[in-house]
N, CA, C and O atoms as a GROMACS GRO file, in nm:
protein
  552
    1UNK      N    1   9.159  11.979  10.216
    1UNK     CA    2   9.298  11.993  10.252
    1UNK      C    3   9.352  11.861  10.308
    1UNK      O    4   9.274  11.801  10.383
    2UNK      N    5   9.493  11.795  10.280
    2UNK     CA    6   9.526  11.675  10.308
    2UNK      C    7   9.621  11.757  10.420
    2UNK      O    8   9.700  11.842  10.379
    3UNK      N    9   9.610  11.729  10.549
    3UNK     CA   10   9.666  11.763  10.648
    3UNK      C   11   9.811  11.643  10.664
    3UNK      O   12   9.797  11.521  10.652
    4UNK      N   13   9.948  11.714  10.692
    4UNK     CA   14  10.054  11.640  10.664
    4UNK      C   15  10.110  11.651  10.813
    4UNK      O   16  10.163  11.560  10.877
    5UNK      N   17  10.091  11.766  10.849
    5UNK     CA   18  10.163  11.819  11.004
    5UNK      C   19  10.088  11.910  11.039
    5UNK      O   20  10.034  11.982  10.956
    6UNK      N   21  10.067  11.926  11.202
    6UNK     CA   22   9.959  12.096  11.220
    6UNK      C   23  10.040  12.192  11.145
    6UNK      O   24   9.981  12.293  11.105
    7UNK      N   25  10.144  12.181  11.121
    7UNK     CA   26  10.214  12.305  11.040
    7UNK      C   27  10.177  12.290  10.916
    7UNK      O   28  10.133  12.392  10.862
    8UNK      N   29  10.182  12.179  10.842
    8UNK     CA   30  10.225  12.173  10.671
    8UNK      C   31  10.097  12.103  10.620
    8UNK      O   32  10.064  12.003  10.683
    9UNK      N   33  10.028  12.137  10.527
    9UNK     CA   34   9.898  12.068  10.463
    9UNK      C   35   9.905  12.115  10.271
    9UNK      O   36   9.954  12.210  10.210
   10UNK      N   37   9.855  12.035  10.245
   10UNK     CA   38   9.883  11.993  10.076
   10UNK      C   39   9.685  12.043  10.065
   10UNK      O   40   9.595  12.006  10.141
   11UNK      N   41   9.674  12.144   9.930
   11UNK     CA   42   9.579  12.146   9.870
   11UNK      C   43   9.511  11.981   9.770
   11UNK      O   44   9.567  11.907   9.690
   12UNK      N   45   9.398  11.981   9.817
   12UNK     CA   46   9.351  11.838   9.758
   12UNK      C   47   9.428  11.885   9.599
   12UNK      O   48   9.550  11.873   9.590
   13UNK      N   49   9.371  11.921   9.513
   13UNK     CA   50   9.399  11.894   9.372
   13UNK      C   51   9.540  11.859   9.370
   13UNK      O   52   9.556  11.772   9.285
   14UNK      N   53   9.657  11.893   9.431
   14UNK     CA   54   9.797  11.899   9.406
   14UNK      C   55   9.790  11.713   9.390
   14UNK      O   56   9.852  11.644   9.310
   15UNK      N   57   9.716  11.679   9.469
   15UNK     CA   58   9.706  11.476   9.444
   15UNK      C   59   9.652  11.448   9.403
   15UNK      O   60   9.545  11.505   9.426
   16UNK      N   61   9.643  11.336   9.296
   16UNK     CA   62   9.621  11.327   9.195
   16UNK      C   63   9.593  11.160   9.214
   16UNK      O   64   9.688  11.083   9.229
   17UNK      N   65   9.463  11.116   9.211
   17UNK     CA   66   9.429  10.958   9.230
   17UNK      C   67   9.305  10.906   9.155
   17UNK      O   68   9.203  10.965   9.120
   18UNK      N   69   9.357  10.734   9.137
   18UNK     CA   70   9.302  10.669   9.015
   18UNK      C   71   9.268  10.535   9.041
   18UNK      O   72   9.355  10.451   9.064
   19UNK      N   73   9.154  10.509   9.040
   19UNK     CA   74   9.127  10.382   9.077
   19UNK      C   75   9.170  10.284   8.983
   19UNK      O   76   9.144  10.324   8.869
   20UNK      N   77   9.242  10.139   8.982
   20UNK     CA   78   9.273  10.056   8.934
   20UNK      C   79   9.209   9.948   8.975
   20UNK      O   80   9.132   9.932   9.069
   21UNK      N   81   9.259   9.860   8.872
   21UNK     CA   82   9.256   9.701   8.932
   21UNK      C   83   9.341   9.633   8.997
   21UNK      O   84   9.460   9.658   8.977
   22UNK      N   85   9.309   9.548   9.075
   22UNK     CA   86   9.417   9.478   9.153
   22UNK      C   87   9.454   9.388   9.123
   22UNK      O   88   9.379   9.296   9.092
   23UNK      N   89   9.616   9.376   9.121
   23UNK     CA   90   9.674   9.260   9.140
   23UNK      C   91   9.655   9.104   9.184
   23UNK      O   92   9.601   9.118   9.294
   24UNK      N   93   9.665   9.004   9.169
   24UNK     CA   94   9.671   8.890   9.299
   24UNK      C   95   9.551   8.841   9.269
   24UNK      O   96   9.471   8.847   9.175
   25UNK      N   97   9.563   8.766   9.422
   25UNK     CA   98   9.456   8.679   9.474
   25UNK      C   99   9.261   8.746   9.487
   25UNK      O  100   9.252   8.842   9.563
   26UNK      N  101   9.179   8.718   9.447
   26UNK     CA  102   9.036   8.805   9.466
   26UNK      C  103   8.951   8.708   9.436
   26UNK      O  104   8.877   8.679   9.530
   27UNK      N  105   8.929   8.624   9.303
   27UNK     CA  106   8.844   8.548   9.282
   27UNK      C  107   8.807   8.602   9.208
   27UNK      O  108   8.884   8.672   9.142
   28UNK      N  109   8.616   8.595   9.169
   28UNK     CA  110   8.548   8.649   9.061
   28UNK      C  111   8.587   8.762   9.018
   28UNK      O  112   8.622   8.791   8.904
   29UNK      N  113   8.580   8.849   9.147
   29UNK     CA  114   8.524   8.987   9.188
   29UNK      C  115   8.680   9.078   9.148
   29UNK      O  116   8.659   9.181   9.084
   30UNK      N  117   8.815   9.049   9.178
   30UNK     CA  118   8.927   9.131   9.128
   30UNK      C  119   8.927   9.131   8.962
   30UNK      O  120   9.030   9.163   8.903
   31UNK      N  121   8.797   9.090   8.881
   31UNK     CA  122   8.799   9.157   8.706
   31UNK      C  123   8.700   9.260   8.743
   31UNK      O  124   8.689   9.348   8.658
   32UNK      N  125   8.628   9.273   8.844
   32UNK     CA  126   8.513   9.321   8.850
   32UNK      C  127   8.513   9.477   8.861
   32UNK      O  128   8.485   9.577   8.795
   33UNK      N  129   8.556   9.443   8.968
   33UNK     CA  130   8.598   9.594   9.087
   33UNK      C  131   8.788   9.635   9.069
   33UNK      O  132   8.887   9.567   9.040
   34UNK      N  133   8.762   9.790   9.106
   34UNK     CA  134   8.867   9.881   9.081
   34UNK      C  135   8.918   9.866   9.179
   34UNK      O  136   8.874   9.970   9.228
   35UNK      N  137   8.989   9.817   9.273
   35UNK     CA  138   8.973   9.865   9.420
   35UNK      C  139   9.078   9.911   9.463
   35UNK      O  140   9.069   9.970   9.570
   36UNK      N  141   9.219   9.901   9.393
   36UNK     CA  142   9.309   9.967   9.429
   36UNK      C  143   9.361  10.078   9.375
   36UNK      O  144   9.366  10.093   9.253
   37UNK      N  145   9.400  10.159   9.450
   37UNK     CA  146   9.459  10.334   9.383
   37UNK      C  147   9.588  10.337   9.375
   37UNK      O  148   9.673  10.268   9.430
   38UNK      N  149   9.597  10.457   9.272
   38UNK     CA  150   9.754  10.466   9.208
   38UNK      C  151   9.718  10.649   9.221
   38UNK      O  152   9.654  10.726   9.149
   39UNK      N  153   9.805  10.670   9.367
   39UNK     CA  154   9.833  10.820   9.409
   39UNK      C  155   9.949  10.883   9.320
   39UNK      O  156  10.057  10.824   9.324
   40UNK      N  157   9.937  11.006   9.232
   40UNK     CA  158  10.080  11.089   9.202
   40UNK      C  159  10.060  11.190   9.240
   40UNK      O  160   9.954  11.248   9.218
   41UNK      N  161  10.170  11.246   9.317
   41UNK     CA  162  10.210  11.362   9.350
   41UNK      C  163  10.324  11.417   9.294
   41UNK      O  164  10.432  11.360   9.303
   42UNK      N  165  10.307  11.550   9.224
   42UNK     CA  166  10.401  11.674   9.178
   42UNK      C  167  10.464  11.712   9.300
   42UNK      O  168  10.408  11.751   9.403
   43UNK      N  169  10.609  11.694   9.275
   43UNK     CA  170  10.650  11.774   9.414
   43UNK      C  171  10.717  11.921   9.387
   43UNK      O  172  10.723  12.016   9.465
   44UNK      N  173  10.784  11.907   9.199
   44UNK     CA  174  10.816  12.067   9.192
   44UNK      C  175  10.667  12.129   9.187
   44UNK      O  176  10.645  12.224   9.263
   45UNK      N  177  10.548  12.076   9.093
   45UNK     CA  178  10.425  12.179   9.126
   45UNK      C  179  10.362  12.200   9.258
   45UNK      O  180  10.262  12.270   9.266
   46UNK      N  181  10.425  12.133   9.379
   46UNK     CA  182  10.337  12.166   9.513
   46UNK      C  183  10.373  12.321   9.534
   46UNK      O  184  10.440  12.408   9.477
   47UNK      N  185  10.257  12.302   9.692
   47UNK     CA  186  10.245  12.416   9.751
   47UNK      C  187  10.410  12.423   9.901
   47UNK      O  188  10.452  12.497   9.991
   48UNK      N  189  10.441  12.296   9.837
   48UNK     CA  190  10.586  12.265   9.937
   48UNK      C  191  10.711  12.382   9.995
   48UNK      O  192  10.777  12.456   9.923
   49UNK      N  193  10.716  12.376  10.095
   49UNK     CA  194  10.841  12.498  10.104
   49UNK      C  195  10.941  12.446  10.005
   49UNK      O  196  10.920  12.330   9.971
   50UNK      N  197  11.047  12.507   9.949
   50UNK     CA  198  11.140  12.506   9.849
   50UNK      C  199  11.234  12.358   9.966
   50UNK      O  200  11.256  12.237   9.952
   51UNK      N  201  11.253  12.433  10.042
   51UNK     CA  202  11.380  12.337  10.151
   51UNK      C  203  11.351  12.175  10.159
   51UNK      O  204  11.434  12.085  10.146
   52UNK      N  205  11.162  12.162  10.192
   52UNK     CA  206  11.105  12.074  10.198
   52UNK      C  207  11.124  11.957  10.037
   52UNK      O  208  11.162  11.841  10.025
   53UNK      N  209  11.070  12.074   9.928
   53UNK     CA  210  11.080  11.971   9.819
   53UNK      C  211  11.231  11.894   9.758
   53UNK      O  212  11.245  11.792   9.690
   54UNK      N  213  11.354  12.010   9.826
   54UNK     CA  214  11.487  11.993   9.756
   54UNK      C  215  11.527  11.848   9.852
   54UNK      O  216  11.627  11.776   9.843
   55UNK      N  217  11.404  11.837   9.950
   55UNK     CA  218  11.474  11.730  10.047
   55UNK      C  219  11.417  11.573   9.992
   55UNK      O  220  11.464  11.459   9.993
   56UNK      N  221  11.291  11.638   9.943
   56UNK     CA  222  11.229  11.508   9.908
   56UNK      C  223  11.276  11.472   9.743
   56UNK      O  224  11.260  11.362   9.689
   57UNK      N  225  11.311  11.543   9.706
   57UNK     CA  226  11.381  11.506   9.538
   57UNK      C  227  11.521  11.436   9.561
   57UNK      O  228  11.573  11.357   9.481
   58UNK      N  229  11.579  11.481   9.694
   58UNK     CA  230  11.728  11.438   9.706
   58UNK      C  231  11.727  11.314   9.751
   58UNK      O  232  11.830  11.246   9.752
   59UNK      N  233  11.582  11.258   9.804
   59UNK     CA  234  11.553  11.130   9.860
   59UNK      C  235  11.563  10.987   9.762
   59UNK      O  236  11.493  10.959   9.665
   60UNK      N  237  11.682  10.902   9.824
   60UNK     CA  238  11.662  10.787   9.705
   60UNK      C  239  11.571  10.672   9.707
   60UNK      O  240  11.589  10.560   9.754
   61UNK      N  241  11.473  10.720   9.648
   61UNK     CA  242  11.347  10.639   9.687
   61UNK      C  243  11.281  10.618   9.555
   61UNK      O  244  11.253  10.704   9.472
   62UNK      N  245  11.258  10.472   9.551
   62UNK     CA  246  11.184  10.432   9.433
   62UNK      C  247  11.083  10.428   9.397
   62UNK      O  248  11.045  10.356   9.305
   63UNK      N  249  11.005  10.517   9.470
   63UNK     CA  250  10.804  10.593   9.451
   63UNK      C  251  10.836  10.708   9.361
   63UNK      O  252  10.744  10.747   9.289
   64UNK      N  253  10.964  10.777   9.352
   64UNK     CA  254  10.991  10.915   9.333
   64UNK      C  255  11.031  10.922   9.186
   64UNK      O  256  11.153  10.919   9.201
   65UNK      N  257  11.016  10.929   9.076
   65UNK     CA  258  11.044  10.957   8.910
   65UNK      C  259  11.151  11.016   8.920
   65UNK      O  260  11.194  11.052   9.029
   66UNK      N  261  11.229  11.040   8.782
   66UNK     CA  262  11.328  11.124   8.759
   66UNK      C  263  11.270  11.285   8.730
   66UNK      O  264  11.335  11.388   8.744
   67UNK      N  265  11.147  11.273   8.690
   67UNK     CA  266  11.080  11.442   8.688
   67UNK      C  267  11.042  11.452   8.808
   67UNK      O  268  10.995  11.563   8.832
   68UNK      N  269  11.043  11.380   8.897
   68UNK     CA  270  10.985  11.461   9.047
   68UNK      C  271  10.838  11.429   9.073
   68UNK      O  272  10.768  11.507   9.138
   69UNK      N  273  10.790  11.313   9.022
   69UNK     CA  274  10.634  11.274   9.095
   69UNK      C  275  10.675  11.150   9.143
   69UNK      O  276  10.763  11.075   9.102
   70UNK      N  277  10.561  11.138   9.282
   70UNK     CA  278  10.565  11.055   9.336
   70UNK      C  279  10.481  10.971   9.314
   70UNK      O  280  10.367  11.016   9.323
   71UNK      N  281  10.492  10.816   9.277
   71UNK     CA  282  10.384  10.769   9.260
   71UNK      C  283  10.366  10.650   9.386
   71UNK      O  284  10.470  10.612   9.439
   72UNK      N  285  10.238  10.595   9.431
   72UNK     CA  286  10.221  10.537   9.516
   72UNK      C  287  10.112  10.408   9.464
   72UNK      O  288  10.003  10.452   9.426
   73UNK      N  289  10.126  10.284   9.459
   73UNK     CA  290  10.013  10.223   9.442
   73UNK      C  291   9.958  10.140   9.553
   73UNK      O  292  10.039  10.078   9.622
   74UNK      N  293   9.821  10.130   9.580
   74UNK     CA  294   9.815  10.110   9.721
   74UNK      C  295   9.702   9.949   9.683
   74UNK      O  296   9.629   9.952   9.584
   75UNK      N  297   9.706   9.869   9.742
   75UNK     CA  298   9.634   9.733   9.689
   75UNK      C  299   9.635   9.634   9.820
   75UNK      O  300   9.612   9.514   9.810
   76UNK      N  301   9.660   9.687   9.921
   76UNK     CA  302   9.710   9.586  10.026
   76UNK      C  303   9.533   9.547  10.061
   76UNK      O  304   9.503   9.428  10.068
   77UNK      N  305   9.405   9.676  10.084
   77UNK     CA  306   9.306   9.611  10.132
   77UNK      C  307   9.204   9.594  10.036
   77UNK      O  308   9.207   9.638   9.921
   78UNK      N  309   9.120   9.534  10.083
   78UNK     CA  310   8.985   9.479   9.962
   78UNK      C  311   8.902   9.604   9.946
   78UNK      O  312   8.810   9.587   9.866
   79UNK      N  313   8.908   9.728  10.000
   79UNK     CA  314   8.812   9.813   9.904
   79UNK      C  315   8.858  10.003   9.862
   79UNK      O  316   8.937  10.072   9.925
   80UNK      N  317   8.814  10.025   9.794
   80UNK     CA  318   8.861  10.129   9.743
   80UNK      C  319   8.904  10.247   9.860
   80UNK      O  320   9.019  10.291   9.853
   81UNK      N  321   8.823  10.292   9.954
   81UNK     CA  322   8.869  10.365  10.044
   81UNK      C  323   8.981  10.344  10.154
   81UNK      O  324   9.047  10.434  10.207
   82UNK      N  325   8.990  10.180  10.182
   82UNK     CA  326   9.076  10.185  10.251
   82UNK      C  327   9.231  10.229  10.183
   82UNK      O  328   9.324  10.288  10.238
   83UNK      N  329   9.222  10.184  10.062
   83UNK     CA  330   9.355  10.171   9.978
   83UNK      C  331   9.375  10.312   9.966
   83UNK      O  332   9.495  10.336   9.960
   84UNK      N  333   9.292  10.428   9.960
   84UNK     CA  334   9.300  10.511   9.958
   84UNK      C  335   9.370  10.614  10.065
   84UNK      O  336   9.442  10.714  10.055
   85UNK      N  337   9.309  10.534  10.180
   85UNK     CA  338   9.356  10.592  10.307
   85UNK      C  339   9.527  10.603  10.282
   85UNK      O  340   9.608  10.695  10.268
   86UNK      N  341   9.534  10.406  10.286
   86UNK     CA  342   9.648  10.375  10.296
   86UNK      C  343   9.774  10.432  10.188
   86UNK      O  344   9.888  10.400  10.222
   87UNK      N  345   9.759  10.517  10.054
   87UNK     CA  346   9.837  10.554   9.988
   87UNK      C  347   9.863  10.716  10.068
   87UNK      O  348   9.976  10.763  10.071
   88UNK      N  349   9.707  10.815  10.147
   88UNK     CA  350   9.800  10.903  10.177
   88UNK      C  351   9.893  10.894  10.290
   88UNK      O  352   9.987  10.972  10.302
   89UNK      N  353   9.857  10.759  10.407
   89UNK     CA  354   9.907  10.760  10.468
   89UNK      C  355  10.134  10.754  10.453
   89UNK      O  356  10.238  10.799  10.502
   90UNK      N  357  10.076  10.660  10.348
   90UNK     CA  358  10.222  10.678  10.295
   90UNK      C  359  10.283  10.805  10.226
   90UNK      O  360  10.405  10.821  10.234
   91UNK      N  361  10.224  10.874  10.175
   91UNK     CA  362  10.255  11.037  10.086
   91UNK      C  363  10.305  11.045  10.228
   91UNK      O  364  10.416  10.998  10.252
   92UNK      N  365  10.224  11.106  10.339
   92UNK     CA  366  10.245  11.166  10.444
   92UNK      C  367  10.374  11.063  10.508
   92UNK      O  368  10.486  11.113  10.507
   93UNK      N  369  10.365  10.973  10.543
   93UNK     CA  370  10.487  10.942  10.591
   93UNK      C  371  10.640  10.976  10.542
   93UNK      O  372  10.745  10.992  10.604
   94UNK      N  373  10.598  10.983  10.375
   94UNK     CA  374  10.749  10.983  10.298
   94UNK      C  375  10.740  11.159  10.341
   94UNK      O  376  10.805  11.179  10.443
   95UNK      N  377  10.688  11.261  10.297
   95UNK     CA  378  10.692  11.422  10.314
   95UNK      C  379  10.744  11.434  10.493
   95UNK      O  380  10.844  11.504  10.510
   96UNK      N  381  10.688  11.378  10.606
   96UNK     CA  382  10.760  11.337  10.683
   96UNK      C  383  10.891  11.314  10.738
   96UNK      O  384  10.960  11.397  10.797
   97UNK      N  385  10.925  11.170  10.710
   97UNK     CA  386  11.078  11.163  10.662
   97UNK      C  387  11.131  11.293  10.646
   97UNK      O  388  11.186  11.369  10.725
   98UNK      N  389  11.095  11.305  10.487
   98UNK     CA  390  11.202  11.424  10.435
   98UNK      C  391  11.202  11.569  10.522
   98UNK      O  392  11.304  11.638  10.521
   99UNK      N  393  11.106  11.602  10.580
   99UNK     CA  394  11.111  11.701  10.722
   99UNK      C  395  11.174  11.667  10.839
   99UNK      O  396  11.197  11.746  10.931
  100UNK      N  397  11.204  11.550  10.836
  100UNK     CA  398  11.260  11.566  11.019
  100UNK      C  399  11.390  11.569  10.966
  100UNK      O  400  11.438  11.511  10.868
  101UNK      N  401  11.443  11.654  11.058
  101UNK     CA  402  11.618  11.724  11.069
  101UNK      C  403  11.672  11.666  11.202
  101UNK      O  404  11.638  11.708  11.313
  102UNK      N  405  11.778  11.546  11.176
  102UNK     CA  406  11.808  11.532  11.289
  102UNK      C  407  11.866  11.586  11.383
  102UNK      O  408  11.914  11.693  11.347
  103UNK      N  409  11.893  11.553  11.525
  103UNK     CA  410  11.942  11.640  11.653
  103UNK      C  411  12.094  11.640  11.571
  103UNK      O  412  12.129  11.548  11.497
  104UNK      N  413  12.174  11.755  11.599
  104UNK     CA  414  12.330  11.751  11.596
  104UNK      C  415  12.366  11.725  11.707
  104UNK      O  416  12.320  11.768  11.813
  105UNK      N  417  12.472  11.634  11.685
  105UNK     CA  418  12.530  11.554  11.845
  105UNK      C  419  12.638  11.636  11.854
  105UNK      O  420  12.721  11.669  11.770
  106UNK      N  421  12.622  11.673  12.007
  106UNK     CA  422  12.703  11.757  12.075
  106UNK      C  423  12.837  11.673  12.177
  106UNK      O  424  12.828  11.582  12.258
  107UNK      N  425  12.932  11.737  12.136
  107UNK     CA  426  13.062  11.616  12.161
  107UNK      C  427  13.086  11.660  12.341
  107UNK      O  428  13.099  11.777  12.378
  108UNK      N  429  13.088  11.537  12.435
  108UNK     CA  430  13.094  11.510  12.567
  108UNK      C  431  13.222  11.447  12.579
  108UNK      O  432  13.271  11.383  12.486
  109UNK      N  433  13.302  11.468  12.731
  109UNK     CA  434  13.376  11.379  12.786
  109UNK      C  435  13.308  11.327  12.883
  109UNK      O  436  13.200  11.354  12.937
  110UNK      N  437  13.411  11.227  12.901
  110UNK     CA  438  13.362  11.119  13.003
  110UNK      C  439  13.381  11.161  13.135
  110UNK      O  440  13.503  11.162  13.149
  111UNK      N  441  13.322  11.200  13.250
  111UNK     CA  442  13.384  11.211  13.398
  111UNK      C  443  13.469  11.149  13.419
  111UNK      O  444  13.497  11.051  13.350
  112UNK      N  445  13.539  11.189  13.527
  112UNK     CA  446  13.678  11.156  13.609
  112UNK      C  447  13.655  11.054  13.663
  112UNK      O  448  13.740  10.966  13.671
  113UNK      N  449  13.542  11.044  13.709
  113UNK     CA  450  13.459  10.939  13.794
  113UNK      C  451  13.438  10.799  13.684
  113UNK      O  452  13.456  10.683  13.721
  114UNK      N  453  13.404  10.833  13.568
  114UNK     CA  454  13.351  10.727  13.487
  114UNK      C  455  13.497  10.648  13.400
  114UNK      O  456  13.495  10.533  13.355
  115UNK      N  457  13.605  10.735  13.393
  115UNK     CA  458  13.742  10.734  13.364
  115UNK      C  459  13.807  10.598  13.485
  115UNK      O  460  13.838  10.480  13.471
  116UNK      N  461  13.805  10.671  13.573
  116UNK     CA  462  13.842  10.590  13.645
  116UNK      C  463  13.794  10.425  13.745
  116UNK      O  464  13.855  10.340  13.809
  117UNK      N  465  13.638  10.454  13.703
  117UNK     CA  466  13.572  10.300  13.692
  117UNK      C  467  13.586  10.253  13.606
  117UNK      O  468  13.586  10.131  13.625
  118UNK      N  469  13.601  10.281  13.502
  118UNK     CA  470  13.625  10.203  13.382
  118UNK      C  471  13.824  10.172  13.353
  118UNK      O  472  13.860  10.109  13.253
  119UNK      N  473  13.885  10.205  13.413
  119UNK     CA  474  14.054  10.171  13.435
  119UNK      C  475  14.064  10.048  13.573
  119UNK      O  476  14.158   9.969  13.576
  120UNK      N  477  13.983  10.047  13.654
  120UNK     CA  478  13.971  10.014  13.764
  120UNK      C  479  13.860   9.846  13.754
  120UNK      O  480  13.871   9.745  13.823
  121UNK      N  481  13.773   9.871  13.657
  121UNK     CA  482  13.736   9.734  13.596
  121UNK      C  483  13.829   9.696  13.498
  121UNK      O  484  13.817   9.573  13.497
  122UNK      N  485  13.917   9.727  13.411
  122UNK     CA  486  14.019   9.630  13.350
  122UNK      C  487  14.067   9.596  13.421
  122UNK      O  488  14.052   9.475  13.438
  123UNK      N  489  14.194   9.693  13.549
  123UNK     CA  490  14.241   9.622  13.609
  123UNK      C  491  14.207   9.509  13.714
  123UNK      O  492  14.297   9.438  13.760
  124UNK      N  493  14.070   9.493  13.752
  124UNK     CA  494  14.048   9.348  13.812
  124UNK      C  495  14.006   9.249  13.699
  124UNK      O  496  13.984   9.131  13.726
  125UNK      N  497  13.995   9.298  13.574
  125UNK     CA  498  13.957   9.217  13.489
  125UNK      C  499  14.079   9.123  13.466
  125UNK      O  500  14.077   9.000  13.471
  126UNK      N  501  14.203   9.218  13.437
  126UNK     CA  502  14.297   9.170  13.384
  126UNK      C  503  14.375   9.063  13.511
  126UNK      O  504  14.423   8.956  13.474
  127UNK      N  505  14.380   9.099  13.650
  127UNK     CA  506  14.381   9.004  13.801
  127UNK      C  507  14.344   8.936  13.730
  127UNK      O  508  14.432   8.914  13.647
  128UNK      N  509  14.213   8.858  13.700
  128UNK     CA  510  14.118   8.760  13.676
  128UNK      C  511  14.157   8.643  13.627
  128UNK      O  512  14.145   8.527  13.665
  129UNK      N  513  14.238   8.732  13.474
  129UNK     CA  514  14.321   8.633  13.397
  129UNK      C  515  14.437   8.622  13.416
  129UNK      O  516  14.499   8.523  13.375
  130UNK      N  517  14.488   8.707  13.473
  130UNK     CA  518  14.641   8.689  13.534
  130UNK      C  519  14.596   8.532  13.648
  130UNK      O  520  14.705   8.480  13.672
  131UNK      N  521  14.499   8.460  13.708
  131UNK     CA  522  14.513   8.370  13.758
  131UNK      C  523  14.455   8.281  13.678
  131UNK      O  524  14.444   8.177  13.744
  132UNK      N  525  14.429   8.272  13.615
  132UNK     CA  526  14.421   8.169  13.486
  132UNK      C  527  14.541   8.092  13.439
  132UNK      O  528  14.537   7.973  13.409
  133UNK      N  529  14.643   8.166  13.435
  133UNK     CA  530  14.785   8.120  13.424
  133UNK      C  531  14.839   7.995  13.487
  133UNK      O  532  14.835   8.020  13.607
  134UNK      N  533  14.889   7.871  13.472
  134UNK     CA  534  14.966   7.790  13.520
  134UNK      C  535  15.078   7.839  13.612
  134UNK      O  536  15.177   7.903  13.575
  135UNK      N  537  15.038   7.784  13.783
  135UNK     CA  538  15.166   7.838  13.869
  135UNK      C  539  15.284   7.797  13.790
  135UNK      O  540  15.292   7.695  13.721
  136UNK      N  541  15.379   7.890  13.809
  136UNK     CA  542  15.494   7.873  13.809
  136UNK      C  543  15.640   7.814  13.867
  136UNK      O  544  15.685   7.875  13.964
  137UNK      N  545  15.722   7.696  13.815
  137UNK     CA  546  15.753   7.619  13.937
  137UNK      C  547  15.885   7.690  13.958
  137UNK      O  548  15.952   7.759  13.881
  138UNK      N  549  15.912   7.642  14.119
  138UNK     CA  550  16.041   7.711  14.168
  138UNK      C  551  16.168   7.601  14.215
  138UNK      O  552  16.276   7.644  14.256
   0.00000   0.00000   0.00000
């Protein structure tokens, strides 16, 4: 089980991973060795709540296909497990995202108190520059 939240966890088979070759810099050894993975995830075939997947399809994100898999390629470290780590860590971050619902902001006034410090600093503000002014001759 790929654990996503104590609430929400993905059956292994639903992910789907493939060892590749890597990109870049390696030397001998990057013709040699596979070491980086290429994660896809089905998000209409998951085990996903409906709410969850309509959130992550609505997401404009360029891991995400026009059929709805996610693909991830992971190459940042030199051996197969870490890259591995590091692609679910990202699945899980993006399924994430698309779960958190932000707070609704609840509309406040300002105190009487905070009203009136704040009228009470312009007006010495505005003193301030009122003596900035060139006296005036008589």
């Amino acid at each position: 089980m790929f654990v996503i939240s104590p609430r929400l966890s993905l059956p292994d088979h639903e992910i789907e991973t493939d060892a590749v070759r890597a990109q870049g810099a390696g030397g001998q050894n990057v013709n040699k060795v596979a070491s980086a993975v290429h994660l896809r995830f089905d998000i209409g075939a998951s085990s996903l709540p409906e709410a969850l997947k309509a959130q992550l399809l609505a997401q404009h994100d360029r891991r995400i296909t026009r059929e709805g898999v996610v693909v991830i390629k992971a190459q940042r470290h030199r051996t197969q497990e870490r890259n591995l780590e590091d692609a679910l860590d990202r699945l899980r971050e993006l399924i994430l995202a698309a779960a958190h619902v932000p707070k609704t902001r609840k509309a406040t006034r300002p105190t009487r108190g905070s009203q009136q410090r704040r009228l009470a600093a312009k007006t010495r503000r505005g003193e301030i520059k009122a003596l900035r002014t060139r006296p005036e001759e008589q």
